[in-house]
C-alpha positions, 0 to 999 in steps of 0.5 A: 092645741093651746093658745097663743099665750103672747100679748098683743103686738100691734098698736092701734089708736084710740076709738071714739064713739060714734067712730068707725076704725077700718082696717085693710090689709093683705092675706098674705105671707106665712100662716103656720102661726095661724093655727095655735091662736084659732078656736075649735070652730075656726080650725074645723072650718078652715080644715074644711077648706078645699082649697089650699090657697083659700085655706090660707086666706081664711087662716091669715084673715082670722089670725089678724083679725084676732091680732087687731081686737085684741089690741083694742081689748088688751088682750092676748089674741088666743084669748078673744072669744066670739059668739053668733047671732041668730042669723049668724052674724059673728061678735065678741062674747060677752057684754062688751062695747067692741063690735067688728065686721070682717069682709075679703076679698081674694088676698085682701080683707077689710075689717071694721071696729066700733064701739056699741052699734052693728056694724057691717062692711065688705071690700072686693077686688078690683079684678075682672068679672066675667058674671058682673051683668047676671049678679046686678040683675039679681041683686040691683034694685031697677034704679040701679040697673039704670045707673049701672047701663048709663056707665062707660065701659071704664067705670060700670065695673067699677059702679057695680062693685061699688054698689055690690059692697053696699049692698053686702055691708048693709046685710052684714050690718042688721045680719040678714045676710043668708036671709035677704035678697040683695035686691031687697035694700036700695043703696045706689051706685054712687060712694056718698053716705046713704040712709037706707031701709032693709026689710024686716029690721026696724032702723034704717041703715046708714052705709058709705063707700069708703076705699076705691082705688086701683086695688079695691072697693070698699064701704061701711054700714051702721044700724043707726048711724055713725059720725066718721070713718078713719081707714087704715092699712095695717102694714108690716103689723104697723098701722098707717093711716090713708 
């Protein structure tokens, strides 16, 4: 199966160092232009897929999240190449500045582009959580716990996801991920920037809640540190700033 030869469609801003391009948008819509733009691996995995419609969502994500690096590296979006990291966190091949993280959630995905730092970040919908108090007492830290009891019943889901994806934007960051228990790094149920350690990585890390509105929740985290996020949502391949 050969690759999507066509150039990049999407226009996206100039990124500046130290700054932090986050880009949401819908899994949505036709895929079947997925599959021709894929590597190997990425087909084998969504063929492993069980669900059709979480076969879908993988295929949408992937195919954008080809579609917008390519356009910060002017390139083709079949021609995008990644690598792994020990842990298994995904990068771009080669030596180059751009560094991303992609995170999803049901129909809608996150995906964070900066230049020369380990990024990390995750988005959840906003949906009912029938397991909500058996993850946070898994994965919160006590403090935690605390502020999570201390909510009214309209905001504890909310407080909870905003510390669940700090939390797994954190992991995402230093590629810990599958290796550390969530527990393991404090981040507060709070959306203000946060400077934080994480177990068996060097630097501290420092994370901020960056969408939570009636559709999600979302945040960003840097190995080091970072000087600002601009959000965007990408909507009919178009960029629109929020």
């Amino acid at each position: 199966m050969g690759l999507d030869p066509g150039p990049p469609r999407l226009q996206v801003p100039g990124l500046a160092p130290g700054e932090i391009h986050a880009w949401r948008f819908r899994l949505e819509g036709d895929e079947s232009t997925a599959l021709a733009m894929l590597d190997a691996r990425e087909r084998a995995r969504a063929q492993a897929t069980a669900l059709p419609a979480d076969r879908r969502r993988f295929l949408l994500a992937h195919e954008l999240t080809r579609r917008i690096l390519a356009a910060y590296l002017g390139q083709a979006p079949g021609s995008v190449t990644f690598a792994t990291e020990d842990h298994g966190k995904p990068r771009l091949a080669g030596e180059g500045p751009l560094t991303f993280s992609l995170g999803r959630s049901a129909d809608v995905a996150l995906l964070a582009v900066g230049l020369d730092m380990r990024l990390g970040c995750d988005i959840e919908s906003v949906t009912p959580r029938p397991n909500m108090d058996a993850l946070a007492n898994d994965a919160f830290t006590p403090s935690e716990l605390h502020a999570l009891d201390r909510c009214d019943a309209d905001r504890r889901m909310r407080a909870f996801l905003t510390c669940w994806t700090r939390k797994q934007a954190c992991l995402k960051a230093v590629g810990l991920t599958l290796a550390m228990a969530p527990r393991d790094v404090h981040v507060g149920t709070d959306r203000q920037r946060l400077g934080t350690r994480v177990r068996e990585f060097g630097s501290p890390v420092v994370v901020e809640s960056i969408i939570d509105d009636e559709d999600c929740v979302a945040a960003v985290a840097v190995a080091g540190s970072f000087r600002r996020v601009r959000p965007f949502d990408l909507v009919a391949e178009e960029a629109v700033a929020t």
